[in-house]
TILO-833930 format. One line per field, with one value per residue (C-alpha): residue number from 0; residue in one letter; x, y, z. Coordinates in nm, 3 decimals, always signed. Layout:
! TILO-833930
num: NUM; ...
residu: a; ...
c1: X; ...
c2: Y; ...
c3: Z; ...
! end
This chain:
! TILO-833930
num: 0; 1; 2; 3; 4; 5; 6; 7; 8; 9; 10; 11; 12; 13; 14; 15; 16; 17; 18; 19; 20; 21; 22; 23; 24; 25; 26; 27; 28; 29; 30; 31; 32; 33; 34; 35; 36; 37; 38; 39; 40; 41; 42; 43; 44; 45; 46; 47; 48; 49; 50; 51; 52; 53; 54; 55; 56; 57; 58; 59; 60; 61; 62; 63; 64; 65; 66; 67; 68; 69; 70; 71; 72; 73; 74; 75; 76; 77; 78; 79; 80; 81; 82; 83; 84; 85; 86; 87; 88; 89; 90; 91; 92; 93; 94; 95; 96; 97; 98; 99; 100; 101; 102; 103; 104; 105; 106; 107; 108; 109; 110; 111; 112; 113; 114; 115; 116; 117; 118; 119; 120; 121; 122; 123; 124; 125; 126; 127; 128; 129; 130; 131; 132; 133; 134; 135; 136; 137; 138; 139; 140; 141; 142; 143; 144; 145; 146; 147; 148; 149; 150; 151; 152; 153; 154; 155; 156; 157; 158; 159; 160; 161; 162; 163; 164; 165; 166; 167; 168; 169; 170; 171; 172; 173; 174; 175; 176; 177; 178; 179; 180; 181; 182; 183; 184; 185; 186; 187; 188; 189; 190; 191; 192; 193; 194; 195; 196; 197; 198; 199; 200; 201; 202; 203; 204; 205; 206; 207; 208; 209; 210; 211; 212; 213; 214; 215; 216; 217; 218; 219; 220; 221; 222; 223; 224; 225; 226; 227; 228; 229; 230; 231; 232; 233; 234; 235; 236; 237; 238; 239; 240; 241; 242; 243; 244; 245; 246; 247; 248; 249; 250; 251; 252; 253; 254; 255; 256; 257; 258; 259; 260; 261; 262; 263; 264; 265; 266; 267; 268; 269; 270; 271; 272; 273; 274; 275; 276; 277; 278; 279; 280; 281; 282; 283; 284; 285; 286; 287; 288; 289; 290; 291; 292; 293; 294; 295; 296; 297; 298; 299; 300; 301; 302; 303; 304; 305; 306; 307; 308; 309; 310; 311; 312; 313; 314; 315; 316; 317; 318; 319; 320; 321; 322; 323; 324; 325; 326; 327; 328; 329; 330; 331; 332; 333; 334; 335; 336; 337; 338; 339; 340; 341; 342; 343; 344; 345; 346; 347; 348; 349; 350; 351; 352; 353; 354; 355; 356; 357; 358; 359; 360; 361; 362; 363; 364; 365; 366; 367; 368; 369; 370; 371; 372; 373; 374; 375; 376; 377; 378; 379; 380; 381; 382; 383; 384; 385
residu: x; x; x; x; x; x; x; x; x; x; x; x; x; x; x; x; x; x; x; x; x; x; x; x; x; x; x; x; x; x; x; x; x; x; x; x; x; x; x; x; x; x; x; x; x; x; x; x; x; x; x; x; x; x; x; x; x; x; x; x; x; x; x; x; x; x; x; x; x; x; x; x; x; x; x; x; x; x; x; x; x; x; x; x; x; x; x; x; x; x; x; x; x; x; x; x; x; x; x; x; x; x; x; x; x; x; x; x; x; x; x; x; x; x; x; x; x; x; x; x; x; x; x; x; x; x; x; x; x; x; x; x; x; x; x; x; x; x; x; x; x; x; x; x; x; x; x; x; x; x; x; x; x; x; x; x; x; x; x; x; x; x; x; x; x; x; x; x; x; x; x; x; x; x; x; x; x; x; x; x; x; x; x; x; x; x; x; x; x; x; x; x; x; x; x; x; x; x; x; x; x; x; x; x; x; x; x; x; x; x; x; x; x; x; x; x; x; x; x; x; x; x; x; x; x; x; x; x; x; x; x; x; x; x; x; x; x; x; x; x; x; x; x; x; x; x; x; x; x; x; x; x; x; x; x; x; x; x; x; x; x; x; x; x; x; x; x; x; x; x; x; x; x; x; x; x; x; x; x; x; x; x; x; x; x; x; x; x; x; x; x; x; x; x; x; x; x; x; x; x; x; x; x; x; x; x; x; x; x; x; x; x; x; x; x; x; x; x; x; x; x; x; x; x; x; x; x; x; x; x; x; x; x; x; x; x; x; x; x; x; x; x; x; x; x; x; x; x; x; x; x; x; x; x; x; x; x; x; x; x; x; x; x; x; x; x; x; x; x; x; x; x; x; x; x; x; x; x; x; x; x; x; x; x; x; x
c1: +1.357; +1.447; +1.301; +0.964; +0.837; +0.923; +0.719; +0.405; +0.467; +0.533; +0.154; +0.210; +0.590; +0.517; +0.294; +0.518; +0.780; +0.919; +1.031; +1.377; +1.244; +1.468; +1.236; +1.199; +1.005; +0.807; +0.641; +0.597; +0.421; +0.216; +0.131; -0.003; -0.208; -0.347; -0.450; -0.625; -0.799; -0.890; -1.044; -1.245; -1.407; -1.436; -1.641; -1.858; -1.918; -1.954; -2.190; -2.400; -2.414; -2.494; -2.769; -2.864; -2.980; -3.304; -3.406; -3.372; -3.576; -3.857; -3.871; -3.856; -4.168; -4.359; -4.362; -4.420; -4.784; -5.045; -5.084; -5.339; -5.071; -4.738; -4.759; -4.833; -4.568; -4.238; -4.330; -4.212; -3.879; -3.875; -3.919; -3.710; -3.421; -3.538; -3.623; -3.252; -3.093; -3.267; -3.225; -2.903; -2.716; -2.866; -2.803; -2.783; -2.408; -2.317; -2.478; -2.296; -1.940; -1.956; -1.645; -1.450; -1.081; -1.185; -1.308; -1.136; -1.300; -1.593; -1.925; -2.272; -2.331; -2.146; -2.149; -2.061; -2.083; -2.421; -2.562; -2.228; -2.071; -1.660; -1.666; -1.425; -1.449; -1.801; -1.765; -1.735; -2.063; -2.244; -2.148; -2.268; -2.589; -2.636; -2.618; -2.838; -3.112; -3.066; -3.151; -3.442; -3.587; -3.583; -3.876; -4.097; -4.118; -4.194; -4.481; -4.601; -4.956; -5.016; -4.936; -4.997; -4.842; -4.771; -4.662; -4.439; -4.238; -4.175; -4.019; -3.798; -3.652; -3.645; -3.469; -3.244; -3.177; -3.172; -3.147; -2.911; -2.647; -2.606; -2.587; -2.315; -2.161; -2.127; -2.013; -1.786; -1.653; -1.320; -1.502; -1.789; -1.845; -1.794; -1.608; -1.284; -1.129; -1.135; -0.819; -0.942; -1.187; -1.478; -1.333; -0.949; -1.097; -1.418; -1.709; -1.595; -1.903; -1.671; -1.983; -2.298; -2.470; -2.509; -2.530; -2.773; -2.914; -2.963; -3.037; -3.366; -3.451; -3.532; -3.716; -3.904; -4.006; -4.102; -4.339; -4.516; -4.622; -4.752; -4.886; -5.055; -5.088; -5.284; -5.649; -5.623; -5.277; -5.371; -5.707; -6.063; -6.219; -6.352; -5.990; -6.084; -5.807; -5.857; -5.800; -5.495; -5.300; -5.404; -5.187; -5.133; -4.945; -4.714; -4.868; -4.514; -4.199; -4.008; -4.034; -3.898; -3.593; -3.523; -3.501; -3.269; -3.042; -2.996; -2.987; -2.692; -2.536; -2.567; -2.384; -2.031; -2.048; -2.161; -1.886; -1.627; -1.668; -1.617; -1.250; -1.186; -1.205; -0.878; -0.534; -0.433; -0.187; -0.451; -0.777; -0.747; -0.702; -0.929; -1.202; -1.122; -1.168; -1.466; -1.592; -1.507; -1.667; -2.021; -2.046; -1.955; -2.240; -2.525; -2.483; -2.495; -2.733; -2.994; -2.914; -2.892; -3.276; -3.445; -3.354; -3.365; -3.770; -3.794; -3.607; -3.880; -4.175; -4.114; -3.972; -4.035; -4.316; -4.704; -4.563; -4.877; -5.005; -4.678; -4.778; -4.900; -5.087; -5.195; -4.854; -4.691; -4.936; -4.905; -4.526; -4.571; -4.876; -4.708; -4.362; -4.336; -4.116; -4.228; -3.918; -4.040; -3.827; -3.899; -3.695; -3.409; -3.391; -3.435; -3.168; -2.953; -3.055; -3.006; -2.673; -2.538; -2.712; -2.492; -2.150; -2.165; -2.007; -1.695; -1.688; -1.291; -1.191; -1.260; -1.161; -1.352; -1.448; -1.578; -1.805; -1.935; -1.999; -2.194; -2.383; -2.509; -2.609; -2.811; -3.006; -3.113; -3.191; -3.412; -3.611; -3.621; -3.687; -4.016; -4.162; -4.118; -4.286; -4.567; -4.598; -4.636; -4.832; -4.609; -4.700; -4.377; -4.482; -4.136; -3.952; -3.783; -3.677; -3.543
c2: -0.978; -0.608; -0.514; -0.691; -0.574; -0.233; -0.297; -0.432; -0.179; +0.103; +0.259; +0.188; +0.285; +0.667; +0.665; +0.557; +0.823; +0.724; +0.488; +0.436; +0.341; +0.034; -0.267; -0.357; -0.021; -0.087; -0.418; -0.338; -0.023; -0.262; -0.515; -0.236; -0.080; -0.460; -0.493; -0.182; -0.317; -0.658; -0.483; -0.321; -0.604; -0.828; -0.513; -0.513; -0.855; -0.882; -0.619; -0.822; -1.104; -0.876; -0.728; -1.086; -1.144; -0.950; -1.242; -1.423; -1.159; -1.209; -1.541; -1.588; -1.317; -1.505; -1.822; -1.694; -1.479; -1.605; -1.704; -1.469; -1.161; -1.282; -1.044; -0.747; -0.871; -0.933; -0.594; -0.417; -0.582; -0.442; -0.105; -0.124; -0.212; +0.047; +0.305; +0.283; +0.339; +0.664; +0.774; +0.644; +0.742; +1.103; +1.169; +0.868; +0.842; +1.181; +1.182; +0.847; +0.948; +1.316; +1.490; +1.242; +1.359; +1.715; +1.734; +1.733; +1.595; +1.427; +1.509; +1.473; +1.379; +1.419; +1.702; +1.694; +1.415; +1.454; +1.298; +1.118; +1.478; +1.391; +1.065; +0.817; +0.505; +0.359; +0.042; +0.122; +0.327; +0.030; -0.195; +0.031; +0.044; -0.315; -0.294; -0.025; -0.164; -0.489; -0.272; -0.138; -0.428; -0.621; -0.382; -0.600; -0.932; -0.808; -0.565; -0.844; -0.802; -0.486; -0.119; +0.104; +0.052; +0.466; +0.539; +0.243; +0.360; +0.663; +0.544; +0.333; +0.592; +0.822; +0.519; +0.481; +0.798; +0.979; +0.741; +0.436; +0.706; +0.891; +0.559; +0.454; +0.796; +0.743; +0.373; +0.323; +0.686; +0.851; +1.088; +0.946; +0.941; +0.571; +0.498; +0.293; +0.504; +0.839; +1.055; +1.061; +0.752; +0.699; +0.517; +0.523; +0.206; +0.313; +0.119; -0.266; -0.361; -0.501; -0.600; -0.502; -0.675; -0.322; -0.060; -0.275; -0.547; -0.372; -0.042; -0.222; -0.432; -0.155; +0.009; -0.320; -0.278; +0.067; -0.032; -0.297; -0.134; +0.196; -0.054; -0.289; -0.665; -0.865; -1.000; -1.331; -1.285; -1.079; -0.887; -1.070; -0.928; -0.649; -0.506; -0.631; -0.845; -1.197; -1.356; -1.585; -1.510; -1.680; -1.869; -1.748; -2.025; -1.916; -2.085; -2.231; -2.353; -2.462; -2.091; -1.999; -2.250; -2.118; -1.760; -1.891; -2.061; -1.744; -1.511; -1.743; -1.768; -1.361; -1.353; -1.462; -1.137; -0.917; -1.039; -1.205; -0.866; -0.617; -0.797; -0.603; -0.255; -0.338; -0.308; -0.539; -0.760; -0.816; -0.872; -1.221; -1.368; -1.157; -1.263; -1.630; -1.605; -1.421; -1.731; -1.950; -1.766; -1.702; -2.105; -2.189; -1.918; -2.006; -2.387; -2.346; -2.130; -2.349; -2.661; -2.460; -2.316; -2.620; -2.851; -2.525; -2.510; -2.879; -2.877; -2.644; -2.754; -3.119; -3.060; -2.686; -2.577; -2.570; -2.790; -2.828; -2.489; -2.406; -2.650; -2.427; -2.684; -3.082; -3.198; -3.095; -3.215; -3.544; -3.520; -3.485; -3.740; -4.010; -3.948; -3.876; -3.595; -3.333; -3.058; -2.699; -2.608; -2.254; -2.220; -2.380; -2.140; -1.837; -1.983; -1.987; -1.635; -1.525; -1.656; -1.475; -1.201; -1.187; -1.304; -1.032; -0.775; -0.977; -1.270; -1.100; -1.071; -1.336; -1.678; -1.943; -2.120; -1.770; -1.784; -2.115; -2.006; -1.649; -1.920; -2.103; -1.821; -1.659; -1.973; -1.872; -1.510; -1.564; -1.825; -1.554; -1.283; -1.466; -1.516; -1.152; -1.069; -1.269; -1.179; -0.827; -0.876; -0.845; -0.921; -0.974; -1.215; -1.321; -1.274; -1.022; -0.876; -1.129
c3: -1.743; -1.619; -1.987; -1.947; -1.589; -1.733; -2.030; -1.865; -1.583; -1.732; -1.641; -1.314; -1.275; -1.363; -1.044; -0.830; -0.978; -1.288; -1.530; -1.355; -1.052; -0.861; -0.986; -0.590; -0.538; -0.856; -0.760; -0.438; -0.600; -0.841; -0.553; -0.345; -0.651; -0.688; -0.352; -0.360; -0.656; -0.528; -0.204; -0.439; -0.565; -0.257; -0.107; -0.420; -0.371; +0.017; -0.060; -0.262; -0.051; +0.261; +0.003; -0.053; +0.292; +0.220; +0.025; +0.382; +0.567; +0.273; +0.307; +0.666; +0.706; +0.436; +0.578; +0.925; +0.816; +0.661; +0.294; +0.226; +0.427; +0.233; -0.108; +0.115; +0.363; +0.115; -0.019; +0.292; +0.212; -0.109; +0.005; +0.290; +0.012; -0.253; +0.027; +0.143; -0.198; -0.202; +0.169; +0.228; -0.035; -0.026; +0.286; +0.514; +0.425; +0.433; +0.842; +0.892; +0.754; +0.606; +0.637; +0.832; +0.686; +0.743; +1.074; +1.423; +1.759; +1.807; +1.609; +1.685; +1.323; +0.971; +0.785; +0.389; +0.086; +0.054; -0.247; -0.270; -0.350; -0.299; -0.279; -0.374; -0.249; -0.400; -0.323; +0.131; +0.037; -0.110; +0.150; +0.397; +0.234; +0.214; +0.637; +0.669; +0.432; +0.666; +0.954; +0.831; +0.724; +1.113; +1.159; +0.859; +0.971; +1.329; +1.183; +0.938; +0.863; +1.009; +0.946; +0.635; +0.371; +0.241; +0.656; +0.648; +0.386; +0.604; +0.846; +0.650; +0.467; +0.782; +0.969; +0.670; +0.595; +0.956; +1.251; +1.108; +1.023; +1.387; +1.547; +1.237; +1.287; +1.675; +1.648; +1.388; +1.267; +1.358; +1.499; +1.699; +2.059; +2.123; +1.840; +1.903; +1.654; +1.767; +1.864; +2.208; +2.265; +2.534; +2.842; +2.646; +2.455; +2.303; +2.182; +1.999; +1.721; +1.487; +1.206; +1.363; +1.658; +1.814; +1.511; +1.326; +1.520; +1.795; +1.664; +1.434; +1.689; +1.917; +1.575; +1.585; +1.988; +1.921; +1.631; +1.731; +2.051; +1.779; +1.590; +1.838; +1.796; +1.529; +1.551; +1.701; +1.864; +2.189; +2.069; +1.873; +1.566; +1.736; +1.945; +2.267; +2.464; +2.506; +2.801; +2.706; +2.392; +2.088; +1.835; +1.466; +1.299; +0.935; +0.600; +0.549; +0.777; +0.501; +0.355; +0.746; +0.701; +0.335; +0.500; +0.793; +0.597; +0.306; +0.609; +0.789; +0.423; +0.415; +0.747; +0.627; +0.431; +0.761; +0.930; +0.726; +0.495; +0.775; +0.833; +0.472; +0.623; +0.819; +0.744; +0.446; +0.684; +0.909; +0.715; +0.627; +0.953; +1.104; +0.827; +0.890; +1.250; +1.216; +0.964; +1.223; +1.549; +1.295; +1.216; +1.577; +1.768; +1.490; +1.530; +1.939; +1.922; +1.752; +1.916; +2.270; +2.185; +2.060; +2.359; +2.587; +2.452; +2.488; +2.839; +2.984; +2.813; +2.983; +3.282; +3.402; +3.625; +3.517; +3.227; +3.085; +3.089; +2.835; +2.583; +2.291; +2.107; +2.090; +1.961; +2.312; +2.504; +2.369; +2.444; +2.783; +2.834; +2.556; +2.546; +2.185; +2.176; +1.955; +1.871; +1.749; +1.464; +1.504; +1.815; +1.592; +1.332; +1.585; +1.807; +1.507; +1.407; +1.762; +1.799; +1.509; +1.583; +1.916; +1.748; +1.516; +1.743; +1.865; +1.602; +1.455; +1.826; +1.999; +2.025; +1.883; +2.259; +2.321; +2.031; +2.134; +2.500; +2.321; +2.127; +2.419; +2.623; +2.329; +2.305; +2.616; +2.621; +2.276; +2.518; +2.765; +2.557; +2.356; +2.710; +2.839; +2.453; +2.559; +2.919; +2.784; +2.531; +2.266; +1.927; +1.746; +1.441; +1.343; +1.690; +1.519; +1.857; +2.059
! end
C-alpha cells in the first residue's frame, strides 16, 4: 500500500521534500494541496452565483418601470457588470488590495497589482469583482428611467474602479483603517462586515441617494410634464410584479453566495461552520423581513392615523371601508431584500435568534425609510435605498 500512495503521489511528494517523506507528512501534504484546490473552485463558483444576482437586479428594475423604460433600464445592468470588468480589474483591485504583503501600517489606499500585475490568486479577484459590480448596480434600479446613458457609464466605472476599492481597502484589508485585521486595529476590535451590508450595500446605497437627488425625480412621480412640483406625489406603477418577484427570488438565491461564500476566505477549520451559520442567519432575516414589512404596511394602513389619507390607490380604500384586505406584495419582496441586506454584515457571527430579531427590525426601518423618501421628495423607483 506504501508502494501505491508513492506512486500516485509522487508529484506531490517532491513538494513537500522528497520522495522519502514519512507517508503521514505526505497526505497531510496532499490533503492540504487539495483543499487549496477545492477553495479554488468553490470561489469560482460563489463567484458566479454572486455574478448571477445581476440577473435579479435586471429583473427587479424591469418590472418596477414602465414597459416602454425596461430595454433602456436592464442596459444599465449590463454596463454596470461590463463596466466593472474593465475598472475593477485595472485598477479597482489594485486600490482595494495592492500591495497588502508588502506594506506595513495602515494605508489610505493600495498601491501595486495594477492590471492584475503579481497576482496569484484569480479566483479572490473574481469574487471580488462579482461584489463590486453588485454595488454599482444598486444605483440602476433607483435611477430607472432617468439619466444619460454615456454619463452613467461614468460613474459606474469611476464607482467601480475608484470609490468601491477605498471603502474595500479600509474595510476588509490588513491594512485599512477599520479593518478587523490590521496589526493595530481601530478601537482594538476594528470594523466587523463579514460579507457586505456596509462595503457594498451601504456604500451603493448612499451612490443611489446621491444620484437621484443629481438626477431629480421622474415626470409624474413628484414633478408634471413640464418640471413643476405637484402638489401630492403621484403614483408610477411597474408594467410587471411578477418580473419584481422573479428578481427577489434570483437576488435572495444570489445571497447564499454573498454570504455563505465570504465564510471561504477563513481559515479552512473554520469555514464550513461559519458558511452554514451564515446560510442559516440569511434564510432566517429574509423570511422576517418580508413577513415583518407586509403586515407592518398593512398594520399602518388600517389602523394608523389619517388612515385614509395613506391609502395609495382604490384597492386600500376598499380595505378599510369593506374589510377586504388587500396585501401589497411590494413591501414583501423589499422586506425580504431589506432584511438580507441587514444580515449580511453579521450573518457568520451571530446566532440565528439574532438574525431573526435583525429581520424584524429591518421590516421596519424599510417602512420608515420609504416614508422619509417620500416626505422628501425622493424619487427612488425601486426603493433601492431603503
Amino acid at each position: 500500500s506504501e508502494e501505491i500512495i508513492r506512486i500516485m503521489t509522487t508529484n506531490r511528494a517532491e513538494d513537500c521534500g522528497g520522495e522519502d517523506v514519512a507517508i503521514e507528512i505526505l497526505l497531510n501534504c496532499l490533503s492540504e494541496s487539495i483543499a487549496d484546490d477545492a477553495r479554488v473552485f468553490d470561489l469560482i463558483c460563489l463567484a458566479a452565483l454572486v455574478f448571477f444576482m445581476q440577473a435579479g437586479f435586471a429583473m427587479v428594475t424591469a418590472g418596477a418601470v414602465r414597459e416602454a423604460n425596461v430595454p433602456n433600464a436592464v442596459l444599465k445592468n449590463l454596463l454596470d457588470a461590463a463596466g466593472a470588468a474593465i475598472s475593477f480589474f485595472s485598477c479597482g483591485y489594485a486600490f482595494a488590495y495592492g500591495g497588502d504583503s508588502d506594506s506595513e501600517g495602515k494605508t489610505f489606499i493600495g498601491t501595486d497589482n495594477f492590471l492584475l500585475d503579481g497576482v496569484d490568486d484569480y479566483a479572490f479577484v473574481l469574487f471580488q469583482y462579482a461584489f463590486a459590480a453588485a454595488s454599482a448596480t444598486i444605483v440602476a434600479g433607483a435611477v430607472a428611467e432617468r439619466g444619460q446613458m454615456l454619463a452613467y457609464v461614468a460613474y459606474s466605472m469611476f464607482l467601480t474602479g475608484f470609490i468601491y476599492p477605498v471603502i474595500v481597502h479600509c474595510m476588509w484589508s490588513p491594512h485599512g483603517y477599520l479593518s478587523p485585521n490590521a496589526s493595530n486595529p481601530f478601537g482594538d476590535v476594528g470594523f466587523v462586515d463579514f460579507a457586505g451590508s456596509g462595503v457594498v450595500h451601504f456604500g451603493g446605497g448612499v451612490a443611489a441617494y446621491v444620484m437621484i437627488i443629481i438626477v431629480g425625480s421622474r415626470r409624474g412621480r413628484h414633478v408634471d410634464d413640464e418640471l413643476k412640483r405637484l402638489d401630492e406625489p403621484g403614483t408610477i406603477e411597474g408594467h410587471s410584479p411578477v418580473l419584481q418577484m422573479l428578481g427577489t427570488l434570483i437576488l435572495w438565491f444570489g445571497w447564499y453566495g454573498f454570504n455563505c461564500g465570504t465564510a471561504l476566505l477563513l481559515d479552512n477549520k473554520v469555514a464550513a461552520d461559519v458558511a452554514a451559520l451564515a446560510g442559516v442567519n440569511t434564510t432566517l432575516a429574509a423570511g422576517t423581513g418580508a413577513i415583518v414589512s407586509l403586515f407592518a404596511r398593512f398594520t399602518v394602513l388600517k389602523y394608523g392615523p389619517k388612515s385614509e389619507e395613506r391609502a395609495a390607490d382604490q384597492r386600500q380604500m376598499d380595505q378599510l371601508t369593506t374589510g377586504q384586505y388587500y396585501f401589497e406584495l411590494k413591501y414583501a419582496m423589499n422586506g425580504a431584500l431589506c432584511g438580507l441586506v441587514s444580515i449580511t454584515a453579521g450573518c457568520g457571527i451571530v446566532e440565528p435568534w439574532a438574525a431573526f430579531v435583525i429581520g424584524f427590525v429591518s421590516g421596519w426601518i424599510y417602512l420608515g425609510a420609504c416614508y422619509l423618501l417620500e416626505k422628501f421628495r425622493l424619487d427612488d423607483a425601486v426603493d433601492a435605498i431603503p
